[in-house]
N, C-alpha and C positions, 0 to 999 in steps of 0.2 A: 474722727470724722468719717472716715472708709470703712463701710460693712461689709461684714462677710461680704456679700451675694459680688459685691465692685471687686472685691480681693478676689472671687473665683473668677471675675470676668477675664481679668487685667493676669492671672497665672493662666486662663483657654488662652488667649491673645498673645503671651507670650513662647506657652509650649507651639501655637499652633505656628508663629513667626521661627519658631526652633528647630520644628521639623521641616518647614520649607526652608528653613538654608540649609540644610543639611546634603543638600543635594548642589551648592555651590561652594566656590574658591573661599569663602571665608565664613563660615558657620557661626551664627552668635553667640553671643554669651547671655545664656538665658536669665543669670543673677541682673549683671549691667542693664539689659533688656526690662525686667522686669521694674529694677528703683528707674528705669526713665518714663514707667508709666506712673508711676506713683510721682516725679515730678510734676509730670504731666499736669495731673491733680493740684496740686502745690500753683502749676503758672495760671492755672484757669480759675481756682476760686479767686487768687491773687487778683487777675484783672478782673474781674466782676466786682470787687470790693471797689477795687482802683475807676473804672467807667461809673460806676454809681459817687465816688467821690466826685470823681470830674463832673457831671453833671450838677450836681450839689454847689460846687462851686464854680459855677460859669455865669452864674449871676454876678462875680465882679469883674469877669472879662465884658460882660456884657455892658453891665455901670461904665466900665472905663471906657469900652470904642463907642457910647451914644454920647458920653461925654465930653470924646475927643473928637465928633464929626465939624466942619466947617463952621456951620450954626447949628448947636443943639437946642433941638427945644427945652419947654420946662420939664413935659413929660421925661425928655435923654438926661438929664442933668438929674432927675429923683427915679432911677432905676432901684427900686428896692432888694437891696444883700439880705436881708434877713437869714435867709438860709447859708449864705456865704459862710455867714459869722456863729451858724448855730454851734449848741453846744456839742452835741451828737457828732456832730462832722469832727469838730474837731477834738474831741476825747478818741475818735478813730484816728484822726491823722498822727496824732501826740501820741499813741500807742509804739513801743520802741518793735514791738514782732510785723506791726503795718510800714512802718521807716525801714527795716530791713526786708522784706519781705520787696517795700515799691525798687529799694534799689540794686537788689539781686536779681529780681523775675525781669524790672525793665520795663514794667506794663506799657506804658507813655509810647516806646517804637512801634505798637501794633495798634494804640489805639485811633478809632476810626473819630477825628473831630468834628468832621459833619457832621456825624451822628448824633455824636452829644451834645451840639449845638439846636439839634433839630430836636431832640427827646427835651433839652429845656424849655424850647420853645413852647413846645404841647404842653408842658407841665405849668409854666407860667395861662395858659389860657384854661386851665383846667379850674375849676370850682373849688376842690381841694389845698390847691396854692392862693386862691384868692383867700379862702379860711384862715390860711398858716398865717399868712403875712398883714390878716386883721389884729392876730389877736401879738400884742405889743410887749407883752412880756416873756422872755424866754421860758420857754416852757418843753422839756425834755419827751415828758407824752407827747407831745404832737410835733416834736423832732421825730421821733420813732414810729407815728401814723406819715408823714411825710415820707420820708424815706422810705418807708415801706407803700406806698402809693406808686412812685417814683421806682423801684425794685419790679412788682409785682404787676404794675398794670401798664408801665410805660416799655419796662426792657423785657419781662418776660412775655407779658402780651403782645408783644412789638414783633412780627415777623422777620421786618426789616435785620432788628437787634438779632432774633436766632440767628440768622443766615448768615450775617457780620460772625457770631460767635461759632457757629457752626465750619464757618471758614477758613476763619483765624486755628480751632482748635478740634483736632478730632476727635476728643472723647469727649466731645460735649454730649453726643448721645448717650454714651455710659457715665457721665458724672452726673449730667443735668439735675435731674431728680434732687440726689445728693448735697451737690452744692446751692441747689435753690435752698433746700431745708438748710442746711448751714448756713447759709448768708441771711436768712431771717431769724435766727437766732442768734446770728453777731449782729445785728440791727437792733435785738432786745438786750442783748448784751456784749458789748464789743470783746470785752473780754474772755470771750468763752472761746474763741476761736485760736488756735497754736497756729501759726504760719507754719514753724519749725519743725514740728511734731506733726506731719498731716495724717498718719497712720501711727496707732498707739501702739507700744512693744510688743504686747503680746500680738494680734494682730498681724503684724509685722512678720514675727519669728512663724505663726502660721503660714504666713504666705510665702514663705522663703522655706516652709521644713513644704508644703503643698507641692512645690516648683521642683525642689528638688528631689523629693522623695519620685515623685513621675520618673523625671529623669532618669534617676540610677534604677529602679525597678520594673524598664522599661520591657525585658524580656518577661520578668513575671507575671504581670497584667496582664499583656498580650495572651502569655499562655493560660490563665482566664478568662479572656474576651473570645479569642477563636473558636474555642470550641460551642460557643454560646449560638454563633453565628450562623448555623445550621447552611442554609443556600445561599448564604450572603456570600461575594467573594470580597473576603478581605482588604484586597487591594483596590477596590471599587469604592469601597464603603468612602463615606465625604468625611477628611480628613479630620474636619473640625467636631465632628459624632465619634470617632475616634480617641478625641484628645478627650471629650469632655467623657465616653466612658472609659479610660484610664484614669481620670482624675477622682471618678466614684466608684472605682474601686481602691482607690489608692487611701481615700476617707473610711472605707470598710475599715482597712486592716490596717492601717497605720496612724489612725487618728482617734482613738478610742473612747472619748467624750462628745464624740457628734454622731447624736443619733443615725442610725441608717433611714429612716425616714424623711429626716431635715435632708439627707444626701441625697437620698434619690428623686425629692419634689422641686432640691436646687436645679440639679441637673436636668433633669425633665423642661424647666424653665428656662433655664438656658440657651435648652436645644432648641424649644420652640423660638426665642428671641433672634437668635444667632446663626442657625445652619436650616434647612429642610423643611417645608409641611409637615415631612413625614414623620421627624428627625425627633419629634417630642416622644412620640409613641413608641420610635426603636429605643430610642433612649431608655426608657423606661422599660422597656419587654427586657432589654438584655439586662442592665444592671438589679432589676427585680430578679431575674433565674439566678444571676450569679452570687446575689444578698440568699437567697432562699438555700443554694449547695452551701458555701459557708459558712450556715447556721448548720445545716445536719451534718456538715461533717468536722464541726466543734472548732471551727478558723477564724470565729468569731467573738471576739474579744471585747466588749463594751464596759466603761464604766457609767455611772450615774451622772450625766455631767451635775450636774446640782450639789455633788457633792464633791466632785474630782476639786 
């Protein structure tokens, strides 16, 4: 589910969290640092699965309290579950990686119930729910247009819903994208989604050989960034232009099936996203000189990735 570009995000965030403790009483530990952002990943698709179910099924909370008011009318007493009881819903709940997943992450403490009370609300008044709950026989496509109705135009169109998720989780700015595309394609197929596995092996071993190679070659870089730097002073330079061109030089010479191209238009991106106005354009002037000396003075080691 985590692509490159989130795995470089989440190893700048953690080198950059590494070099500011390094100047305090307990310094991190960049490994532990980094699988807590990759939980991170892991708690937030979690609850967004977890508030879209809830939603889904507040239709019997709703039946049971109009049911149980003083005098219900005839209206309180025929609240329509249809979606309660769909099948959709529940071939996700009955999913044994969604049963572990709700009861390791916990979703249920952070979730915001007014919300979800109020996002059914809209959804029961929407045209789309009048559609679902006409047509009388289950019907899995339009489990899957629901839900995805419900997903796409109630929580992710819903400001209210960012700023709840925005609050609750801080890399909603760096997953978002991500986990929106992942949760509509566990909505088309539930199964396609690992709770357990939220980063695939290889992957994985990249982001942790990325982290640490920085690390330990942390005198050698430098001693090809510096001199690049012409009037820049070093020490001025914004820490996080720093990390990210350590990190593309670190892809030159130690990662030998990613193009230097692929690296230097990450990092360029990055820069712009993450640090400076400036910071896309230095980005790019330094680690361009330093791809360019590399190559002429034979430091450069590529293979095909297509065939590696």
């Amino acid at each position: 589910m985590i692509s490159r570009r989130n795995i470089r995000v989440k190893v700048m965030q953690t080198l950059y969290a590494y070099n500011t403790s390094l100047d305090t009483d307990k310094p991190l530990d960049p490994q532990k640092t980094l699988k807590q952002h990759f939980n991170q990943t892991r708690s937030l698709v979690t609850y967004i699965i977890f508030f879209l179910t809830e939603v889904a099924r507040y239709a019997e909370k709703d039946a049971y309290k109009k049911s149980h008011k003083y005098v219900p009318t005839e209206k309180d007493l025929n609240v329509n579950t249809k979606l309660a009881g769909s099948n959709l819903l529940w071939q996700i709940l009955d999913l044994n990686d969604v049963k572990i997943a709700f009861k390791n992450e916990k979703p249920e403490q952070v979730t915001d119930e007014e919300l979800v009370k109020k996002i059914y609300i809209q959804l029961t008044a929407s045209q789309q729910y009048a559609h679902y709950i006409n047509i009388h026989q289950q019907n899995l496509q339009e489990d899957r247009k629901i839900f995805e109705y419900i997903f796409n135009d109630l929580m992710l169109d819903n400001e209210i819903f960012i700023s709840h998720i925005e609050e609750v989780f801080s890399n909603w700015n760096d997953d978002g994208d991500m986990i929106a595309q992942s949760t509509a394609a566990f909505i088309r197929k539930p199964q396609s989604l690992n709770f357990h596995q939220i980063i695939s092996t290889d992957k994985e071993l990249f982001a942790i050989n990325l982290l640490k190679t920085v690390v330990d070659k942390e005198d050698y870089l430098l001693s090809l960034i510096k001199p690049k730097l012409k009037n820049w002073d070093s020490e001025r330079i914004a820490l996080l232009d720093m990390v990210l061109m350590k990190m593309g030089v670190c892809e030159f010479l130690y990662f030998d099936t990613i193009p230097p191209k692929v690296t230097i238009n990450e990092y360029i991106d990055l820069a712009k996203d993450y640090s400076t106005a400036q910071s896309g354009h230095f980005v790019n002037g330094i680690l361009d000189n330093i791809h360019k000396e590399l190559v002429q003075d034979g430091k450069l080691k590529k293979k095909d990735f297509r065939k590696a």
